[in-house]
KEFI-768678 format. One line per field, with one value per atom (N, C-alpha, C): residue number from 1; atom name; x, y, z. Coordinates in pm, 1 decimal, decimal comma. Layout:
n = NUM | ...
atom = CA | ...
xx = X | ...
yy = Y | ...
zz = Z | ...
END
This chain:
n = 1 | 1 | 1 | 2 | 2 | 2 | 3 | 3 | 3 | 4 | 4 | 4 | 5 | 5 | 5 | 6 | 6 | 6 | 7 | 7 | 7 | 8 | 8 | 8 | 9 | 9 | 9 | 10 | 10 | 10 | 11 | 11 | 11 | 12 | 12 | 12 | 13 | 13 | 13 | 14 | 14 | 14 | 15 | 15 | 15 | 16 | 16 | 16 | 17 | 17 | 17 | 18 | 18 | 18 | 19 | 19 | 19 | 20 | 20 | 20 | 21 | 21 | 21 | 22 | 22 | 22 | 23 | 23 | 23 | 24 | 24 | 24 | 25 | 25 | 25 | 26 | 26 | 26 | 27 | 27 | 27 | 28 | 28 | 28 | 29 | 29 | 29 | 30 | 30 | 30 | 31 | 31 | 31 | 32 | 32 | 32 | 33 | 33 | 33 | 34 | 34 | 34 | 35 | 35 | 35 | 36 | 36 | 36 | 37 | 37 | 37 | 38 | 38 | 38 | 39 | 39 | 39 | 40 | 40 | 40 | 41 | 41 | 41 | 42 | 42 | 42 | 43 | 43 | 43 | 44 | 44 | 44 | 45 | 45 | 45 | 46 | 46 | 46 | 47 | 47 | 47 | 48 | 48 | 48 | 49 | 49 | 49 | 50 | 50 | 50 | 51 | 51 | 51 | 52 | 52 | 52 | 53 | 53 | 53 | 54 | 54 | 54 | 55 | 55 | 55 | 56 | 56 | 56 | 57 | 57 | 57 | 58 | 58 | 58 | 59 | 59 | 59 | 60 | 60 | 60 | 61 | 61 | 61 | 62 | 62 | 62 | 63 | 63 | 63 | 64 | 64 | 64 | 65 | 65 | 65 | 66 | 66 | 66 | 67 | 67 | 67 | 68 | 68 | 68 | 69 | 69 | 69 | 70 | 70 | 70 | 71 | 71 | 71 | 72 | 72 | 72 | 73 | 73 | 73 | 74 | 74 | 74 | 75 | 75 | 75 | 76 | 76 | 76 | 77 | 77 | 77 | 78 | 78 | 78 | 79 | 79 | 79 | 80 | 80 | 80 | 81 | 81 | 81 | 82 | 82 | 82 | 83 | 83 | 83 | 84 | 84 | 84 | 85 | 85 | 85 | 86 | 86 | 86 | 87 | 87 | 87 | 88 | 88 | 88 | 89 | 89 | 89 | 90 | 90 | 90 | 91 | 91 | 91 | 92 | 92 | 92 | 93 | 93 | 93 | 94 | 94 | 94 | 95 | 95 | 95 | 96 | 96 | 96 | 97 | 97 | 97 | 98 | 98 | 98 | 99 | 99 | 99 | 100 | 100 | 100 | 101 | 101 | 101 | 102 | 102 | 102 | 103 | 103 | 103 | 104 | 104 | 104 | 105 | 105 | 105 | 106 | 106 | 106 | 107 | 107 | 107 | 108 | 108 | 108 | 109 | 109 | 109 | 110 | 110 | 110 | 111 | 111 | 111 | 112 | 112 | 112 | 113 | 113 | 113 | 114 | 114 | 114 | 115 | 115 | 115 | 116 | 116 | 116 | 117 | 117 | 117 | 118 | 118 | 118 | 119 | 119 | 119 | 120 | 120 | 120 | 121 | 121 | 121 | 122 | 122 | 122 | 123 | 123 | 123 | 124 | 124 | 124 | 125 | 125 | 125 | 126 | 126 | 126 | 127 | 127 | 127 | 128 | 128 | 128 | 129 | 129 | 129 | 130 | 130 | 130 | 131 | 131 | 131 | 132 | 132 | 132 | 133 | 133 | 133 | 134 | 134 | 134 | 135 | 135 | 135 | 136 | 136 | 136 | 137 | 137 | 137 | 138 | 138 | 138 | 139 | 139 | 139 | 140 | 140 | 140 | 141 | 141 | 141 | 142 | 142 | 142 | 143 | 143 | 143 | 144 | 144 | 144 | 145 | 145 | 145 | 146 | 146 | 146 | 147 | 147 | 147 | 148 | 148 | 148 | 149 | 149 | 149 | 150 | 150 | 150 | 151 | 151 | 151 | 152 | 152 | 152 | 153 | 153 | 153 | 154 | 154 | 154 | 155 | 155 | 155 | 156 | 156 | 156 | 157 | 157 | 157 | 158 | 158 | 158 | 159 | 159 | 159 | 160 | 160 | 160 | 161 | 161 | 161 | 162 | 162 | 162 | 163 | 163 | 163 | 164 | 164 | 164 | 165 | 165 | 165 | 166 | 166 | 166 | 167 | 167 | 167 | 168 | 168 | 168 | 169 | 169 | 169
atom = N | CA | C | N | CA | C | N | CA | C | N | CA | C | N | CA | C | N | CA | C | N | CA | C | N | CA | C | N | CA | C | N | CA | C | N | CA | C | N | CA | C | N | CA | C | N | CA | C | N | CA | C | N | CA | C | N | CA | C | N | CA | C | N | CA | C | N | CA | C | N | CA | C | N | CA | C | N | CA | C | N | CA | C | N | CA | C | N | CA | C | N | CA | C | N | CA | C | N | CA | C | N | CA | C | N | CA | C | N | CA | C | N | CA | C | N | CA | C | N | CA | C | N | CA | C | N | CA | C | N | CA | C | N | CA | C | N | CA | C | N | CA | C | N | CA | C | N | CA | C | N | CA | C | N | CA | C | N | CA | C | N | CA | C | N | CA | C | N | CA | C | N | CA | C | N | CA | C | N | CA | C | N | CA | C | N | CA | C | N | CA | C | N | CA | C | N | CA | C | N | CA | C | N | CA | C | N | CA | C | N | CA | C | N | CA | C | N | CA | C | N | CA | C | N | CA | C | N | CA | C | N | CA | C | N | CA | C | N | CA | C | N | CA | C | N | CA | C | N | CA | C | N | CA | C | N | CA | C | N | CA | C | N | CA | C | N | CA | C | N | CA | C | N | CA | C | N | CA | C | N | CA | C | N | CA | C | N | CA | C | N | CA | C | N | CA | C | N | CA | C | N | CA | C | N | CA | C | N | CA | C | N | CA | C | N | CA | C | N | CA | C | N | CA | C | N | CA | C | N | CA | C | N | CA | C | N | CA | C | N | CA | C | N | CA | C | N | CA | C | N | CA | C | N | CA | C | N | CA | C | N | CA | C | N | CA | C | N | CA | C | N | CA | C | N | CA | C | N | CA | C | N | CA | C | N | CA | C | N | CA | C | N | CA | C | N | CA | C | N | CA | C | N | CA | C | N | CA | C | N | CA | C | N | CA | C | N | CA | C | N | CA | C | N | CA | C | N | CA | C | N | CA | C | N | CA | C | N | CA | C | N | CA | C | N | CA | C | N | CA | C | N | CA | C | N | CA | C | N | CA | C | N | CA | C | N | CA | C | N | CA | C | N | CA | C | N | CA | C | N | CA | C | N | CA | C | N | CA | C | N | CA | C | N | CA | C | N | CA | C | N | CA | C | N | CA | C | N | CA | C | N | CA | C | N | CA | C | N | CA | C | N | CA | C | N | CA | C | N | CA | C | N | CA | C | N | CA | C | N | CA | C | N | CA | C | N | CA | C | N | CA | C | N | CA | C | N | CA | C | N | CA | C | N | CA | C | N | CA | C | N | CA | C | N | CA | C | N | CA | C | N | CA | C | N | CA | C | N | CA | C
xx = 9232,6 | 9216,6 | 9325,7 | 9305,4 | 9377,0 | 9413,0 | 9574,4 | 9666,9 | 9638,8 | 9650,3 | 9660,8 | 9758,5 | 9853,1 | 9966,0 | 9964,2 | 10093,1 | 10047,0 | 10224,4 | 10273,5 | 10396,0 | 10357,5 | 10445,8 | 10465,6 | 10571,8 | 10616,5 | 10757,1 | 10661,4 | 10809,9 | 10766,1 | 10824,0 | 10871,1 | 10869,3 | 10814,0 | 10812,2 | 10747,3 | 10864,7 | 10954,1 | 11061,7 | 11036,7 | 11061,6 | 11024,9 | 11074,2 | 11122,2 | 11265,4 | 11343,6 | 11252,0 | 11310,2 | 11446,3 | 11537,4 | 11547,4 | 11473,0 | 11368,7 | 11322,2 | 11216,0 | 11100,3 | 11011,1 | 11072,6 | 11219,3 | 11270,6 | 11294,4 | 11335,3 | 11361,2 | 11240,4 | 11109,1 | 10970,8 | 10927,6 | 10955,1 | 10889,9 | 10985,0 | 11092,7 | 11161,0 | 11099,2 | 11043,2 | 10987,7 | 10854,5 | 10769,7 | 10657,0 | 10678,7 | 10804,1 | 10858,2 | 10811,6 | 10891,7 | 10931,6 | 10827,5 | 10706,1 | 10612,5 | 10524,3 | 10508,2 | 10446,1 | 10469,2 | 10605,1 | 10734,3 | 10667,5 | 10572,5 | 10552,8 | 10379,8 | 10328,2 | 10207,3 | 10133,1 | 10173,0 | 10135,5 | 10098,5 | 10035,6 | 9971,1 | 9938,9 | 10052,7 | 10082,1 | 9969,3 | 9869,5 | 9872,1 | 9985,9 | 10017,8 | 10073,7 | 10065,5 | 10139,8 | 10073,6 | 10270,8 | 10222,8 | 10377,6 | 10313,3 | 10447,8 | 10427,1 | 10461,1 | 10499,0 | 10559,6 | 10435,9 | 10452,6 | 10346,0 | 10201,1 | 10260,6 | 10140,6 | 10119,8 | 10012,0 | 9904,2 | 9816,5 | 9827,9 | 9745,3 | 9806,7 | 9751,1 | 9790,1 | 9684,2 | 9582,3 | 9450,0 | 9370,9 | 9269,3 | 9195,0 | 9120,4 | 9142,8 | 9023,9 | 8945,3 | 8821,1 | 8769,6 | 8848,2 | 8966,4 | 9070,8 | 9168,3 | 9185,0 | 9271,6 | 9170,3 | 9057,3 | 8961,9 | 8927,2 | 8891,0 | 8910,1 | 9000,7 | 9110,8 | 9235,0 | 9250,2 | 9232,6 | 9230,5 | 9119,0 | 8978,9 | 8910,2 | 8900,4 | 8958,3 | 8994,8 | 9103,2 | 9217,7 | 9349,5 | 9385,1 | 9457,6 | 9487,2 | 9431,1 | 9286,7 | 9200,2 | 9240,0 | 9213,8 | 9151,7 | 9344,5 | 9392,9 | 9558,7 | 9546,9 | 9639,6 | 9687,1 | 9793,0 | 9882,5 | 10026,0 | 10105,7 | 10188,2 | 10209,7 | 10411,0 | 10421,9 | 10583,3 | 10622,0 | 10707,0 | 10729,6 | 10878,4 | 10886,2 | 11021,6 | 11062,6 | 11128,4 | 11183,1 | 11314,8 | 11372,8 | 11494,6 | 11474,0 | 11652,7 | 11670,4 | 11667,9 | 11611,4 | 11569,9 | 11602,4 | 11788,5 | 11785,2 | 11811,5 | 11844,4 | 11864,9 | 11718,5 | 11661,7 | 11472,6 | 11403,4 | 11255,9 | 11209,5 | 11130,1 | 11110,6 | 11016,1 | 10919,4 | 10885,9 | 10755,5 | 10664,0 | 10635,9 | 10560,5 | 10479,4 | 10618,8 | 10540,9 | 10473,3 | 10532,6 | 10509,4 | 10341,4 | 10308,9 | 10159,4 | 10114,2 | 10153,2 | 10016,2 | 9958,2 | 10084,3 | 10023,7 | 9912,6 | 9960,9 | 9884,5 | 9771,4 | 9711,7 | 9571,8 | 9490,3 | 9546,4 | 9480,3 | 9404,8 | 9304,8 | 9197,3 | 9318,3 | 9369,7 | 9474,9 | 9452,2 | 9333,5 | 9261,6 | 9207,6 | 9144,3 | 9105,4 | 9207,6 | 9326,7 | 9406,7 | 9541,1 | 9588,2 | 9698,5 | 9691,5 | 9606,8 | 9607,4 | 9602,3 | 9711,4 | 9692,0 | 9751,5 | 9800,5 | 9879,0 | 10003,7 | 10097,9 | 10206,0 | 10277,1 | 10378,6 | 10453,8 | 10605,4 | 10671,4 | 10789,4 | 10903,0 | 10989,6 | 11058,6 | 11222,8 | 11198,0 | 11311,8 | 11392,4 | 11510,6 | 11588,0 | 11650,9 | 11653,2 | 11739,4 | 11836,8 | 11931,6 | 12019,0 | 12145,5 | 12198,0 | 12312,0 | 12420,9 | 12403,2 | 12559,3 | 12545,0 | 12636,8 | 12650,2 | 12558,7 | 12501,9 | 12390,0 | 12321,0 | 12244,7 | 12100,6 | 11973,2 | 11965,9 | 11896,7 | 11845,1 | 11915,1 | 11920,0 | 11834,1 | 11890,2 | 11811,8 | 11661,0 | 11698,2 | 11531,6 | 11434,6 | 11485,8 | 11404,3 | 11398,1 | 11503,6 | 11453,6 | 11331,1 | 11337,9 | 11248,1 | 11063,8 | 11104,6 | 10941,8 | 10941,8 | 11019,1 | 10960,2 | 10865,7 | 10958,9 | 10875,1 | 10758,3 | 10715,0 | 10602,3 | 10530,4 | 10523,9 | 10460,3 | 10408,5 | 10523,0 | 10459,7 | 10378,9 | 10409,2 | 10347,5 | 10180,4 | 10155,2 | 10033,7 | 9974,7 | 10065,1 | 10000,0 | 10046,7 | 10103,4 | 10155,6 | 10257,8 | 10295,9 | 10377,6 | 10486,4 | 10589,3 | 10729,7 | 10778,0 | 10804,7 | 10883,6 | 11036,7 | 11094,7 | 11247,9 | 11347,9 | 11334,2 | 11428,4 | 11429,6 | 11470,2 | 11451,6 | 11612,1 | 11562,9 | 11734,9 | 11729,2 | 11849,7 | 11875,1 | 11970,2 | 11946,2 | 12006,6 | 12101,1 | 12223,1 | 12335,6 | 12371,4 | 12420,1 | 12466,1 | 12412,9 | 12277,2 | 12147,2 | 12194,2 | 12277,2 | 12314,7 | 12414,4 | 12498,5 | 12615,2 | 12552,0 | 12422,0 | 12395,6 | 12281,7 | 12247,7 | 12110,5 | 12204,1 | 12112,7 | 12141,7 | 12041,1 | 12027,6 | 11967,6 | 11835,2 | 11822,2 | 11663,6 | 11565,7 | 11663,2 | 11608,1 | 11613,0 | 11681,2 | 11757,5 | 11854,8 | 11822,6 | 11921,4 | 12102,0 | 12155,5 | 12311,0 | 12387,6 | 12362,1 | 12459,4 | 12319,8 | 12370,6 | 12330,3 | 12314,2 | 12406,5 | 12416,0 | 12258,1 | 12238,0 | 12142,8 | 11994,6 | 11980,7 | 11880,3 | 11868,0 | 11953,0 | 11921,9 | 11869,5 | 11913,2 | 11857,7 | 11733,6 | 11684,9 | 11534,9 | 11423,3 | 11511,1 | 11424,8 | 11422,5 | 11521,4 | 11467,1 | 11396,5 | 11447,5 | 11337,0 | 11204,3 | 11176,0 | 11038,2 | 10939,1 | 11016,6 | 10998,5 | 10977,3 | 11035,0 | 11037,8 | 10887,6 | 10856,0 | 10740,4 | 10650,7 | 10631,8 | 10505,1 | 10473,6 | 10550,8 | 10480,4 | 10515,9 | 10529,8 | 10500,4 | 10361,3
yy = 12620,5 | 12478,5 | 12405,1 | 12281,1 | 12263,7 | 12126,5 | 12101,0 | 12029,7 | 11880,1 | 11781,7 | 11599,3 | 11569,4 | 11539,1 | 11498,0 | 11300,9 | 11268,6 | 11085,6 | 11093,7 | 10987,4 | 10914,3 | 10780,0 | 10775,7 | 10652,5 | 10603,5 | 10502,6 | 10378,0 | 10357,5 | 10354,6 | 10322,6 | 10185,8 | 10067,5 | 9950,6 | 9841,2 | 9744,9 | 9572,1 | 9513,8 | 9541,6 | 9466,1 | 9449,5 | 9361,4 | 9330,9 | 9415,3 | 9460,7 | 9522,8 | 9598,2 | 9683,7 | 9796,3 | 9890,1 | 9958,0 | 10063,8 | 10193,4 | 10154,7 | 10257,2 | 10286,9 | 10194,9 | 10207,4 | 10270,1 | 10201,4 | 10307,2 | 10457,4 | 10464,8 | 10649,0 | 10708,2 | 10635,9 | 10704,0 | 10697,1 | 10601,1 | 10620,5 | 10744,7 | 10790,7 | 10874,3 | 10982,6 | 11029,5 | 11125,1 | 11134,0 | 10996,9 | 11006,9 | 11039,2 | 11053,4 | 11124,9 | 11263,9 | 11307,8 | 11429,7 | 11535,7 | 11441,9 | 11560,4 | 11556,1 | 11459,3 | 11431,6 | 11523,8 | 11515,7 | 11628,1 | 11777,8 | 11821,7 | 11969,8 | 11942,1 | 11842,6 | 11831,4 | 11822,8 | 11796,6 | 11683,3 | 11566,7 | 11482,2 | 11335,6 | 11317,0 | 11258,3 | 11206,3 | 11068,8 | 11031,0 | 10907,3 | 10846,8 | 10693,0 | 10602,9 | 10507,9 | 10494,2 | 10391,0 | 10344,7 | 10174,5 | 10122,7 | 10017,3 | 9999,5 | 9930,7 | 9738,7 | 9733,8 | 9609,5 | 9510,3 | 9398,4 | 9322,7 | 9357,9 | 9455,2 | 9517,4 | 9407,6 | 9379,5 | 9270,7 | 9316,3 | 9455,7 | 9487,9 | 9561,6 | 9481,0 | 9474,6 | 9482,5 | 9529,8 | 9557,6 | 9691,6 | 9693,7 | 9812,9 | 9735,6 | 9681,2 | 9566,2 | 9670,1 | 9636,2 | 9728,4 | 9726,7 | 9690,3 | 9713,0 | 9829,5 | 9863,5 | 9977,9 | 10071,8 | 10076,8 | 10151,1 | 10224,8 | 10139,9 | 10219,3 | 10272,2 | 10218,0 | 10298,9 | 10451,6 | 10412,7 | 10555,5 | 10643,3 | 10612,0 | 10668,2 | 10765,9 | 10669,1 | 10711,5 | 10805,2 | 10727,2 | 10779,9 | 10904,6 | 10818,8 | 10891,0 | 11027,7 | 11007,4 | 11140,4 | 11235,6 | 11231,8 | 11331,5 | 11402,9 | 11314,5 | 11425,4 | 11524,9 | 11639,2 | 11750,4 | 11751,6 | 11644,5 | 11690,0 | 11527,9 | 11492,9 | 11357,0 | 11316,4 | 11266,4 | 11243,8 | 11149,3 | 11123,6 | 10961,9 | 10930,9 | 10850,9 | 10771,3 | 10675,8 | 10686,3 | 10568,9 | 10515,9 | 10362,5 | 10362,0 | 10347,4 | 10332,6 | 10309,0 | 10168,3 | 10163,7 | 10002,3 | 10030,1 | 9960,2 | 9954,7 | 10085,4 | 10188,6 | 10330,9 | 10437,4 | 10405,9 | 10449,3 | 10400,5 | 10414,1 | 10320,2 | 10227,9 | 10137,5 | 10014,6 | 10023,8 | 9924,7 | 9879,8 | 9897,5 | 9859,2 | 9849,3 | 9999,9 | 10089,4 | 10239,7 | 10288,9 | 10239,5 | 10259,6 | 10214,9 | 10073,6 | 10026,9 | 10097,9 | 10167,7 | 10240,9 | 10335,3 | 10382,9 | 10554,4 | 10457,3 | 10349,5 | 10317,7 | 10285,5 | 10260,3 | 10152,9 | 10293,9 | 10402,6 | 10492,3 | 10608,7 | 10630,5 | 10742,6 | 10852,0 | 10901,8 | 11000,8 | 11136,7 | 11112,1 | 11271,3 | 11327,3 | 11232,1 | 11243,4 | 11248,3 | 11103,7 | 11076,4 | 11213,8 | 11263,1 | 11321,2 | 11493,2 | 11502,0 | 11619,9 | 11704,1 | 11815,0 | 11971,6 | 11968,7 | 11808,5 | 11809,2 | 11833,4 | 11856,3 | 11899,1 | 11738,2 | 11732,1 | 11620,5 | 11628,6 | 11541,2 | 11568,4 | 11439,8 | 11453,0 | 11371,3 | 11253,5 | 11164,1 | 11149,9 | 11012,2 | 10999,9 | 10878,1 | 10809,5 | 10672,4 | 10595,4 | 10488,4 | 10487,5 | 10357,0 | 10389,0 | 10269,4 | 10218,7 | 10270,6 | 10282,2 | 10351,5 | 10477,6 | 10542,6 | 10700,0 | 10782,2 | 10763,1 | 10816,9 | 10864,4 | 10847,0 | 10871,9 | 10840,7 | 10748,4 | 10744,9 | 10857,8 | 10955,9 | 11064,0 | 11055,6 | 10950,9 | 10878,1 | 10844,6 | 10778,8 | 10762,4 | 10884,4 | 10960,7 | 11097,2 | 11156,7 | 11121,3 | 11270,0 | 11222,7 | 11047,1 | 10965,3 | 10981,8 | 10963,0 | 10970,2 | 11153,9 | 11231,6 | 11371,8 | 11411,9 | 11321,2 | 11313,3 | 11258,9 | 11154,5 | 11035,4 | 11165,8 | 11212,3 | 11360,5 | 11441,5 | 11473,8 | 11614,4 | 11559,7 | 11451,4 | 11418,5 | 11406,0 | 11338,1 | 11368,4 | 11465,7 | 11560,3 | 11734,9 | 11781,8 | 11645,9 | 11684,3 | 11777,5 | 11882,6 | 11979,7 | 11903,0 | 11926,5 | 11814,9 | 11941,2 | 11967,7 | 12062,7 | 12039,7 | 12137,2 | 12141,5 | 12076,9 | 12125,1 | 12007,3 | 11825,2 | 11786,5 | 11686,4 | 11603,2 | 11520,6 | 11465,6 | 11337,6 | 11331,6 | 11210,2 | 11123,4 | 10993,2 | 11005,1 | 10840,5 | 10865,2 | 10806,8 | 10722,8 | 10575,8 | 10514,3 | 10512,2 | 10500,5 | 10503,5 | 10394,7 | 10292,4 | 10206,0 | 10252,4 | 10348,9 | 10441,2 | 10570,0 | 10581,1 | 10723,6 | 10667,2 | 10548,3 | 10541,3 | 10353,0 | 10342,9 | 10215,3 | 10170,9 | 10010,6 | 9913,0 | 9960,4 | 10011,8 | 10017,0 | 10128,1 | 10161,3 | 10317,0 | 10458,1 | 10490,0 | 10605,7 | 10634,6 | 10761,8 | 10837,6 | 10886,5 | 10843,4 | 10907,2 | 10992,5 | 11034,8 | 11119,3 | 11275,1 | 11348,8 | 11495,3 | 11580,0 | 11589,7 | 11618,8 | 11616,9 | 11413,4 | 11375,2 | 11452,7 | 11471,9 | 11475,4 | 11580,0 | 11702,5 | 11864,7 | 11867,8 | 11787,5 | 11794,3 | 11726,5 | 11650,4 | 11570,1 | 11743,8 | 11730,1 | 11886,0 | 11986,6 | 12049,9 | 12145,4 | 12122,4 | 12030,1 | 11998,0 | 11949,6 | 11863,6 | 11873,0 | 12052,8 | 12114,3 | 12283,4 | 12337,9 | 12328,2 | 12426,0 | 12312,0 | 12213,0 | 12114,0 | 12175,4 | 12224,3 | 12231,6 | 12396,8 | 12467,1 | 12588,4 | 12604,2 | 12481,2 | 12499,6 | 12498,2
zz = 10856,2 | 10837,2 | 10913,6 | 10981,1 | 11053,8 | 10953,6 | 10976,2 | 10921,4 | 10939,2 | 10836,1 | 10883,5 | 10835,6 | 10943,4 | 10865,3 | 10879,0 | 10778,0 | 10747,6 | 10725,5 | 10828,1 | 10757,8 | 10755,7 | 10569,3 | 10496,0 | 10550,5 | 10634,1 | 10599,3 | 10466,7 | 10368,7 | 10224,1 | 10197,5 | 10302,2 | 10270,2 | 10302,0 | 10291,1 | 10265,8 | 10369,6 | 10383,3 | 10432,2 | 10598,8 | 10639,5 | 10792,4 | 10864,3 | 11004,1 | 11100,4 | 11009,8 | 10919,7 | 10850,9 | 10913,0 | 10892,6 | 10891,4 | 10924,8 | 10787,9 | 10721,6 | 10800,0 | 10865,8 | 10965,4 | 11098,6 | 11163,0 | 11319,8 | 11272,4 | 11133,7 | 11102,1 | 11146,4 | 11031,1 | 11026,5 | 11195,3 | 11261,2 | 11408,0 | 11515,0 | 11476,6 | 11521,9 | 11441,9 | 11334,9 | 11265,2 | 11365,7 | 11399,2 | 11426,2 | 11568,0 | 11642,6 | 11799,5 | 11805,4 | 11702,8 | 11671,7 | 11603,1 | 11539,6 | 11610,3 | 11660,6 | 11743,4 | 11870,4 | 11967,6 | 11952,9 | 12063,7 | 12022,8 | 11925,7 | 11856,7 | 11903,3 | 11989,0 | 12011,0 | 11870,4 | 11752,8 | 11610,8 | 11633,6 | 11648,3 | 11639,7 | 11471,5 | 11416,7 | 11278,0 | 11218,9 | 11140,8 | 11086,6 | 11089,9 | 11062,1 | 11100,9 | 11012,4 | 10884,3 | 10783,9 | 10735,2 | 10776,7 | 10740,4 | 10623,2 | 10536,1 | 10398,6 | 10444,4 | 10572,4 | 10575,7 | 10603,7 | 10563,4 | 10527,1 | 10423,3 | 10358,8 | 10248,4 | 10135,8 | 10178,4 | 10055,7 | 9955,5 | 9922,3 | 9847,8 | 9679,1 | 9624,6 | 9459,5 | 9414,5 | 9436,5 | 9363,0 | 9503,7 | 9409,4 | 9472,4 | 9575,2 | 9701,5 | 9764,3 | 9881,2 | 9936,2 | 10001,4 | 10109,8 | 10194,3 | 10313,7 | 10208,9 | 10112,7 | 10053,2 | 10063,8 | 10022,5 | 9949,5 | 10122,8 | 10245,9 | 10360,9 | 10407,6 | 10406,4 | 10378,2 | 10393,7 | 10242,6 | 10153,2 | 10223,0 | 10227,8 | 10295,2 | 10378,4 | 10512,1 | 10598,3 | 10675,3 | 10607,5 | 10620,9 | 10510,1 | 10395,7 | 10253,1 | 10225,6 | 10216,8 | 10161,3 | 10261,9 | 10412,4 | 10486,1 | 10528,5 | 10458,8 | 10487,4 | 10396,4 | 10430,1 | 10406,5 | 10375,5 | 10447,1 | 10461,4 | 10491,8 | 10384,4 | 10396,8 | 10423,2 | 10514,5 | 10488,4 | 10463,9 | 10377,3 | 10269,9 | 10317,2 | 10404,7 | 10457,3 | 10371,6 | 10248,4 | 10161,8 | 10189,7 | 10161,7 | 10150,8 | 9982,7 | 9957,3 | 9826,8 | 9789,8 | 9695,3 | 9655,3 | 9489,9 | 9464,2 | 9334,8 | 9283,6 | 9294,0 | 9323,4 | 9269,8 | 9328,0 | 9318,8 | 9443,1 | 9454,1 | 9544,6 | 9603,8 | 9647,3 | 9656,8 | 9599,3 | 9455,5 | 9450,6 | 9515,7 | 9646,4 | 9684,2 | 9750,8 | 9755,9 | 9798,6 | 9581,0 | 9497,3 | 9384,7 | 9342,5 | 9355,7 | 9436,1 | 9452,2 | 9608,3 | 9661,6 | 9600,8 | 9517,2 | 9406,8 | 9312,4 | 9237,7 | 9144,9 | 9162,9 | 9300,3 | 9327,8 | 9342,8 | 9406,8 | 9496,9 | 9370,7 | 9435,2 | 9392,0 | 9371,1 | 9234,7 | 9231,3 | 9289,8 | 9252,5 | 9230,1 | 9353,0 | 9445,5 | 9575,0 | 9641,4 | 9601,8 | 9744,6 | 9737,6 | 9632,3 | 9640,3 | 9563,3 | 9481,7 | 9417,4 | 9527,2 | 9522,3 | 9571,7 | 9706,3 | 9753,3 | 9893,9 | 9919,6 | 9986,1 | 10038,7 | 10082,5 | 10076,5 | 10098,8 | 10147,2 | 10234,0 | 10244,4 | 10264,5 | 10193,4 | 10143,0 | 10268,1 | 10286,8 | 10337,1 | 10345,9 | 10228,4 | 10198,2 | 10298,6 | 10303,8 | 10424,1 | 10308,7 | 10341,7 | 10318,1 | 10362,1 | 10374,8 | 10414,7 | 10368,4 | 10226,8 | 10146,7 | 10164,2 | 10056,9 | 10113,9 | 10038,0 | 9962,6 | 9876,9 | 9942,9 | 10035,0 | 10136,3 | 10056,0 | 9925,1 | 9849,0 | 9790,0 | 9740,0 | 9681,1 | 9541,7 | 9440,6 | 9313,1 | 9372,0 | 9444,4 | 9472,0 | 9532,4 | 9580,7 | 9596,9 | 9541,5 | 9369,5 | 9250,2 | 9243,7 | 9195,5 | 9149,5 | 9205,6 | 9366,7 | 9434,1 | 9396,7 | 9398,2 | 9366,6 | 9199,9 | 9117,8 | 8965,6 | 8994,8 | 9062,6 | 9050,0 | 9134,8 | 9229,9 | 9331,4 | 9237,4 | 9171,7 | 9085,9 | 8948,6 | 8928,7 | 8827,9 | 8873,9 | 8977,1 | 9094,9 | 9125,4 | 9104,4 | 9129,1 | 9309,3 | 9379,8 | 9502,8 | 9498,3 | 9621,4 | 9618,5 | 9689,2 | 9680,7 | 9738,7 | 9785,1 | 9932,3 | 10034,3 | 9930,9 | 9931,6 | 9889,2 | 9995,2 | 10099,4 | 10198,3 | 10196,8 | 10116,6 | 10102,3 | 10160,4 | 10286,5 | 10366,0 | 10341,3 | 10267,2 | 10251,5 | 10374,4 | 10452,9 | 10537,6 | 10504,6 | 10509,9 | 10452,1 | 10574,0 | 10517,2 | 10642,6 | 10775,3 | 10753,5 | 10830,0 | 10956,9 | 10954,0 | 11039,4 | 11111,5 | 11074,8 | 11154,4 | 11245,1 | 11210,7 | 11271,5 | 11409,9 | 11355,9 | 11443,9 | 11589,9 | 11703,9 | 11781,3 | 11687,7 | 11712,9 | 11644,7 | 11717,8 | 11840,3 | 11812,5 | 11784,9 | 11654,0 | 11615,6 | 11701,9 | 11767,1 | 11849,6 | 11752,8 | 11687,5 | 11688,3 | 11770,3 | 11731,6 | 11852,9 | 11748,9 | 11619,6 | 11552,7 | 11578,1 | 11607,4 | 11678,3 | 11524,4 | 11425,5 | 11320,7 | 11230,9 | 11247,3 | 11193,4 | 11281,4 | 11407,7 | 11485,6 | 11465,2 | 11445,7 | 11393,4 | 11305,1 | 11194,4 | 11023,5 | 11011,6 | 11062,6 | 11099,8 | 11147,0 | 11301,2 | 11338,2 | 11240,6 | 11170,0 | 11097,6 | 10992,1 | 10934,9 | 10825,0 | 10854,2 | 10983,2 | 11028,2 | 11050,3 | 11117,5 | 11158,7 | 11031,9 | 10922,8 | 10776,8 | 10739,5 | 10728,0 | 10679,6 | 10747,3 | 10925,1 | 10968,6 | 10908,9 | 10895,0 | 10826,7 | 10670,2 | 10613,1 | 10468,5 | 10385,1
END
């Protein structure tokens, strides 16, 4: 069976962070000849089940296999609005029995760590499998240029392996 993988930016917030990480994720396995779904939370209008979620889901949501959830920390947990999308969505269709992989952004030194026990409970509570490598990436504004390039080497190893351990999990 061949693999669909989907990264979440898990925020609402405009000129994220959290969206240049996920588009450096969405490099990187492009770079492994992977062509990832592509689903960002910023400008997300949907607070009910409306038929633009419901294709969505359809389309996108269901037919993954394999999902990677780019959160920052919001409040030491994470955005509402990635919290939403679990609640509107077909549970049972959109997430039961899938593989997922985890990865915190913020500013302080945490790497949003709290918020990745957090999205790992709300996962398993789903029946999703959560990869154990879970990177939290700390001071996300010290490691990356403003236009999402990576320059800390440290960070760009730990992205790759934990992408590499995800594609044969």
């Amino acid at each position: 069976m061949s693999e669909i993988y989907t990264i979440v930016s898990g925020t609402n917030r405009p000129g994220s962070n959290t969206e240049k990480v996920a588009r450096h994720y969405q490099q990187v396995f492009k770079s492994k000849n992977i062509t990832p779904n592509f689903i960002s939370l910023e400008g997300w209008k949907y607070i009910d089940k409306t038929p633009e979620f419901v294709q969505l889901e359809n389309e996108i949501l269901v037919p993954t296999t394999k999902f990677i959830f780019i959160s920052p920390e919001y409040n030491g947990s994470i955005p509402g609005v990635l919290k939403l999308m679990f609640d509107i969505s077909d549970y049972k269709k959109t997430w039961w029995g899938k593989k997922a992989l985890l990865t915190g952004v913020a500013t302080g030194r945490g790497g949003n760590l709290r918020g990745l026990e957090h999205l790992t409970s709300i996962l398993h509570y789903l029946r999703v499998v959560v990869h154990p490598n879970k990177l939290p990436i700390s001071l996300v504004h010290n490691v990356m240029h403003g236009t999402g390039d990576f320059h800390d080497a440290g960070t760009m190893k730990a992205i790759e392996t934990q992408i590499e351990e995800f594609i044969q999990f």
